[in-house]
Steps between C-alpha positions, in 0.01 A plus 500: 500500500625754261396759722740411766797571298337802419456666828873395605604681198303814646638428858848501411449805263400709865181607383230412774206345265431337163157654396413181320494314821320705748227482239511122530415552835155612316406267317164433447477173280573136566868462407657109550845439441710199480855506728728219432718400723788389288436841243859517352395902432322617800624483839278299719546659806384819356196403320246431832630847647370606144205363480411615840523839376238442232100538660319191372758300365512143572869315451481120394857400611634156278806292469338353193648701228779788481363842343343316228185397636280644280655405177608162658173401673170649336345366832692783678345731345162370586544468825637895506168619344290263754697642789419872339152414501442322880483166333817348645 
């Protein structure tokens, strides 16, 4: 997750927060996200540690496509809004 690279960036800077994800830690809608485990762009190790810091969110983690899911697969995206909404 994007996210990940994001807080790094703030960890290395020497501040002690990134507002943007302590308000994650809010959240108060369904969020789903897909986490690919061969993502040639996001680091896998870095995206569950993300996605625990996100209330609500549930991770579908796939070897069946690489960052392109969505566009790839319009299945994928299915399956992201039925996890958003309990159904899977």
């Amino acid at each position: 997750m994007v996210l990940a690279a994001e807080r790094n960036d703030v960890a290395l800077s020497g501040e002690n927060s990134w507002s943007g994800l302590d308000r994650l830690a809010e959240n108060e809608v369904p969020v789903a996200a897909a986490v690919y485990q061969d993502d040639m762009f996001v680091d896998r190790e870095h995206s569950p540690e993300t996605a625990k810091l996100v209330r609500g969110l549930r991770a579908w983690v796939s070897d069946a496509h690489a960052h392109d899911g969505v566009k790839a697969d319009p299945a994928v995206l299915d399956r992201l809004i039925a996890m958003a909404r309990g159904e899977a």
